[in-house]
C-alpha positions as CSV (number, residue, x, y, z in Angstrom):
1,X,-82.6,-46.6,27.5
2,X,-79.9,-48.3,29.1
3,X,-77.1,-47.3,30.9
4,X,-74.6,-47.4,28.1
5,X,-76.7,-45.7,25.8
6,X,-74.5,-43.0,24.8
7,X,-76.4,-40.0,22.6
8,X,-73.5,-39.5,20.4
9,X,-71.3,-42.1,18.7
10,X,-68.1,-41.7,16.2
11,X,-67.8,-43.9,13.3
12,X,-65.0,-43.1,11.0
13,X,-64.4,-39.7,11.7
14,X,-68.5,-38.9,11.9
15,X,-70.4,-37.9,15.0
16,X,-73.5,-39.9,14.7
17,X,-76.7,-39.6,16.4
18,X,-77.5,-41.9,19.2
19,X,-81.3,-42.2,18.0
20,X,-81.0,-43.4,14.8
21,X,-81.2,-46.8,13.7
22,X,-78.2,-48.3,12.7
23,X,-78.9,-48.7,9.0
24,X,-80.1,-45.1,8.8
25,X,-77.4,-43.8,10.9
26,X,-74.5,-45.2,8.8
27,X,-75.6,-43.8,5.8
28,X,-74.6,-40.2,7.7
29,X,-71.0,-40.6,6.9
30,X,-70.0,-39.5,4.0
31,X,-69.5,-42.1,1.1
32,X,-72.2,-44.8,2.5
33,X,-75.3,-45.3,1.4
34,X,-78.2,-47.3,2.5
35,X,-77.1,-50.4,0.6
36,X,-73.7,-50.6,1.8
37,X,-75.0,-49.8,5.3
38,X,-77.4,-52.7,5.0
39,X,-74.4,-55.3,3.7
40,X,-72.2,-53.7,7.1
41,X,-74.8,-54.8,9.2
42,X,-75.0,-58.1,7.7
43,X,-71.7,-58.8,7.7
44,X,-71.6,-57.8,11.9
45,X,-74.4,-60.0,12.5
46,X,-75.7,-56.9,13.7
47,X,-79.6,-56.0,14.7
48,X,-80.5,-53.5,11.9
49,X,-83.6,-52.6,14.7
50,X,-80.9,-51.4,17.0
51,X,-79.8,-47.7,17.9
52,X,-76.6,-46.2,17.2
53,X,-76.4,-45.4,20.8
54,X,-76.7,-49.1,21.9
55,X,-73.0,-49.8,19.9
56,X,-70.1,-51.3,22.4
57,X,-66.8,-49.7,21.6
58,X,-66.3,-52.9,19.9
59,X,-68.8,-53.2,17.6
60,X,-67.9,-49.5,16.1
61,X,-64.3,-50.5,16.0
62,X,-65.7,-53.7,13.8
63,X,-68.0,-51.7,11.6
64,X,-64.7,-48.8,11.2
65,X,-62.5,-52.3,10.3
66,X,-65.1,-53.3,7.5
67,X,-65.1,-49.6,6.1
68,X,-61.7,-49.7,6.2
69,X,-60.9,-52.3,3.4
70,X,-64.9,-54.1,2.8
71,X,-63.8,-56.2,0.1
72,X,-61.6,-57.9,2.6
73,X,-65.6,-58.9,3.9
74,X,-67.2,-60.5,0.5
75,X,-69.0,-57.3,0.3
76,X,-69.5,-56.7,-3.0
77,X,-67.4,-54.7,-5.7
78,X,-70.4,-52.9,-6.9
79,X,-71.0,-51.6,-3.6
80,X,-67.6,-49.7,-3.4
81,X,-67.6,-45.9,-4.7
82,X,-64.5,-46.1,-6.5
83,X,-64.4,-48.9,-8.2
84,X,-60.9,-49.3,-10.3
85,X,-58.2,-46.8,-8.7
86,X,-56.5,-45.1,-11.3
87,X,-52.8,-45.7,-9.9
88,X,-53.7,-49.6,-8.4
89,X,-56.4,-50.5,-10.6
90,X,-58.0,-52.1,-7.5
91,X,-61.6,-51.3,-6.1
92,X,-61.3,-48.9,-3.3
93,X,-64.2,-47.3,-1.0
94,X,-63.3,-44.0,0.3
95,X,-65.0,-42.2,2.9
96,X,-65.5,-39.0,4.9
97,X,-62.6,-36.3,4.0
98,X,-60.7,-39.4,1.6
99,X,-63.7,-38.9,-0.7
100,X,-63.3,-35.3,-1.0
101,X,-59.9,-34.8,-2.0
102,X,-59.9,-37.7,-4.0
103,X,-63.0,-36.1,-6.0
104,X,-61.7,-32.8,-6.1
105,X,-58.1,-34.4,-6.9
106,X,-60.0,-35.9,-9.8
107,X,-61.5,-32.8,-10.8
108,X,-58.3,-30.8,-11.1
109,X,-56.8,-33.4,-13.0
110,X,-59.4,-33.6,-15.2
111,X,-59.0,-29.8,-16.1
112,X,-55.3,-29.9,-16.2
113,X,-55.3,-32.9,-19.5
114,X,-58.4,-30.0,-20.8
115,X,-61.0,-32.6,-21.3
116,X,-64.2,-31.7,-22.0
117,X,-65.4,-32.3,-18.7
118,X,-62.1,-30.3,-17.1
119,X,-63.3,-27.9,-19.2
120,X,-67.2,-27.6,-18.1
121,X,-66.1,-27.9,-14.7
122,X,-63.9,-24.7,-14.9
123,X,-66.1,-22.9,-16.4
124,X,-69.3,-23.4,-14.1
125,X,-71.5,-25.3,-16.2
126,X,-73.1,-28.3,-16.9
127,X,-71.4,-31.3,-16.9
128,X,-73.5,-34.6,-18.0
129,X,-75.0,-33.4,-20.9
130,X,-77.7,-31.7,-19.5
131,X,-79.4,-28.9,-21.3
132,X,-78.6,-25.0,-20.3
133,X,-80.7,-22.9,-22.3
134,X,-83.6,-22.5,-19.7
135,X,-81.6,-24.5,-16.7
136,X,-78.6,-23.8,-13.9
137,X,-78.8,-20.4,-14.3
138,X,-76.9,-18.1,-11.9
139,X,-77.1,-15.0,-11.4
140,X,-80.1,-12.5,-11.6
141,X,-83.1,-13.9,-13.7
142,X,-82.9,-13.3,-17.8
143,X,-86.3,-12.0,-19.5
144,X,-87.7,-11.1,-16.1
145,X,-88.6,-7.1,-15.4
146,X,-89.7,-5.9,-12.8
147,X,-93.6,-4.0,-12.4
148,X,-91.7,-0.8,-10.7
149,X,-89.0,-0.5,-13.5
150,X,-92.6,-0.8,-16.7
151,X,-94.1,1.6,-14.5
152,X,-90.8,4.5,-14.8
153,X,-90.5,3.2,-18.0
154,X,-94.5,4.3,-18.9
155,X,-94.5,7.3,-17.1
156,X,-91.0,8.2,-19.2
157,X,-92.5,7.5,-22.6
158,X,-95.7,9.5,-21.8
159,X,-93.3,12.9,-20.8
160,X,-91.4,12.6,-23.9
């Protein structure tokens, strides 16, 4: 290790682990995955064999500037995780704490209008068509009894 290796870094709001290569450790913030993590590193001209750990102060601000806006760094549209804004119409990529409002701001909107979707996502269930009848079941289990409750139940029928 060398003497700037520092065990935990912060990218974007996210406290990464020093350890971890830097393709693997990028995908720990929320809203990047492995492929956008590889396209980071590309773009930085960065060792993918390297450690988080090993990051100068600049580098991290770099890789925070290219999460920041990517498309601003020819990555990709398809690489962005939301893709045409519904107020700009321009491809955004959200991350950490962004993501999750803007999902659950989705979500509530969704059940305001009453779609169909709004509507399965009030009620707990399902949402993209998969089936229910056996499947995400909450609760205690249905057609399931328990040996001690046959057993009173036997030893009940037999008295009467």
């Amino acid at each position: 290790m060398s003497e700037e290796f520092r065990h935990i870094v912060r990218v974007a709001g996210t406290n990464l682990d020093g350890f971890d290569k830097l393709g693997y450790g990028l995908t720990k913030i929320k809203g990047v995955g492995i492929n956008l993590a590889e396209a980071i590193i590309k773009v930085t001209d960065l060792d993918p064999n390297i450690r988080v750990g090993d990051l100068t102060e600049k580098e991290v601000s770099r890789i925070e500037e290219i999460l920041g806006n990517p498309s601003k760094y020819d990555i990709p549209h398809w690489l962005l995780n939301y893709r045409r804004d519904f107020q700009t119409g321009k491809g955004l990529h959200l991350i950490g704490s962004d993501l999750m409002f803007r999902v659950k701001s989705d979500i509530d909107f969704m059940k305001k209008i009453k779609t169909w979707k709004g509507v399965r996502h009030s009620l707990g269930l399902k949402v993209r068509g998969q089936r229910t009848k056996t499947t995400g079941r909450k609760g205690r289990a249905v057609g399931v009894r328990k040996k001690a409750l046959r057993a009173a139940e036997k030893r009940e029928y037999e008295q009467r």
